[in-house]
Structures are given as structure tokens and as C-alpha cells.
C-alpha positions as CSV (number, residue, x, y, z in Angstrom):
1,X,3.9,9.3,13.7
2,X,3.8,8.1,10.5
3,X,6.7,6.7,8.5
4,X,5.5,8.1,4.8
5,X,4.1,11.1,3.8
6,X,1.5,11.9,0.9
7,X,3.2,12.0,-2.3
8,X,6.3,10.0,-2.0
9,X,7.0,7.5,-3.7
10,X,7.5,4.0,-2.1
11,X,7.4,0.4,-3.3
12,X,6.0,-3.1,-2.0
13,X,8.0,-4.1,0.2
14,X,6.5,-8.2,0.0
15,X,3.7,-9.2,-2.6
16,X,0.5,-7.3,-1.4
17,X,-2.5,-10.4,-2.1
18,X,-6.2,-9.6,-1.8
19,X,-7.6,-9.9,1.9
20,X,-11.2,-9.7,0.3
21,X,-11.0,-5.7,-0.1
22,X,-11.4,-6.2,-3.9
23,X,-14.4,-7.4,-4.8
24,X,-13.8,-8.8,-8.0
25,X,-10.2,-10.2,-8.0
26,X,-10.1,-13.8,-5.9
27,X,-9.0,-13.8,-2.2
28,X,-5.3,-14.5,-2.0
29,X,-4.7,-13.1,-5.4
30,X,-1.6,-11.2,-5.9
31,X,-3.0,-7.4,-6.6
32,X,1.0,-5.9,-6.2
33,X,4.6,-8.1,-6.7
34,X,7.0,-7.1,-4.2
35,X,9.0,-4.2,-6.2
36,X,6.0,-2.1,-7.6
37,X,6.4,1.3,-7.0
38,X,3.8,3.3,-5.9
39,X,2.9,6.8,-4.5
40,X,1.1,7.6,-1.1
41,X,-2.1,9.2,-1.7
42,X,-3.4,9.3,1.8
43,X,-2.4,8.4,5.3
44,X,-4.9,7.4,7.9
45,X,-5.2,5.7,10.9
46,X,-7.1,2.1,11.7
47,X,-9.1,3.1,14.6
48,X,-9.5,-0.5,15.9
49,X,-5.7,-2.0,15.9
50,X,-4.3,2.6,16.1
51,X,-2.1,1.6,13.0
52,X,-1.5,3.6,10.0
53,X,-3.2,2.9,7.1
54,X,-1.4,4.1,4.2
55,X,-3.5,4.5,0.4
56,X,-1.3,3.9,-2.2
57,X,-1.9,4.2,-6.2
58,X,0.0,1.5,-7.5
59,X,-1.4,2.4,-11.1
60,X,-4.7,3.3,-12.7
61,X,-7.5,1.0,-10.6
62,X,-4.8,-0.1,-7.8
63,X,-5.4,2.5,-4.9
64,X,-4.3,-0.7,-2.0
65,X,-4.5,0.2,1.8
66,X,-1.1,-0.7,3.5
67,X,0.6,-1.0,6.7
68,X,3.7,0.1,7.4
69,X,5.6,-2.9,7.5
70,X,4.5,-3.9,3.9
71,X,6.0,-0.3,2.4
72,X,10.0,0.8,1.6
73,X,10.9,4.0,0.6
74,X,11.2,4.4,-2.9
75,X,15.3,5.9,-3.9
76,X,15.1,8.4,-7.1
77,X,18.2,8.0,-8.8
């Protein structure tokens, strides 16, 4: 069951570097700092490992899959 839902808002919960998934930033370059806040666009699951794969818009151009682990809830205040 998935932890996050589309639409809320959650942040980085560690920096989120490139694994090679953008093409034209360098591996192991920092695409998200810990703290950015994003929202959950889409929720999927990783048919190979059965995690869930979370899309998250971190801001125009910076749609980054993420697991679970690397995502906090967001509090409004």
C-alpha cells in the first residue's frame, strides 16, 4: 500500500543525486537538496524490486522517481 498519495505535498527527505536517469546533468549530481518540497504526481510500482515508485515535480523540469524511504510528508502550516 502506498505511503503517499497523488497530489500531496512532500519533501526530500536526503539529497536525491542523479543515478544516470537525467541525461544531461552528470551522474552523482545533486538534482534535489534534502528539504525541497515537492508534489506527488504519480504513483507506480517497480515491477522488478515490487516497490513503489513515486513521480514527484519538484519544480518546472524536475519530475524525479522516488522510493519511499527518500520522501517525508510535507506539514502545511
Amino acid at each position: 500500500m502506498p505511503r503517499f498519495d497523488w497530489g500531496q505535498k512532500v519533501i526530500a527527505a536526503q539529497d536525491l543525486v542523479n543515478d544516470g536517469t537525467f541525461p544531461e546533468l552528470p551522474e552523482e549530481a545533486l538534482i534535489v537538496p534534502q528539504g525541497g518540497l515537492g508534489e506527488v504526481v504519480q504513483v507506480g510500482v517497480h515491477s522488478d524490486s515490487n516497490s513503489v515508485v513515486y513521480m514527484v515535480e519538484f519544480g518546472p523540469h524536475r519530475v524525479v522517481g522516488c522510493l519511499e524511504h527518500e520522501l517525508s510528508l510535507a506539514v502545511e502550516v
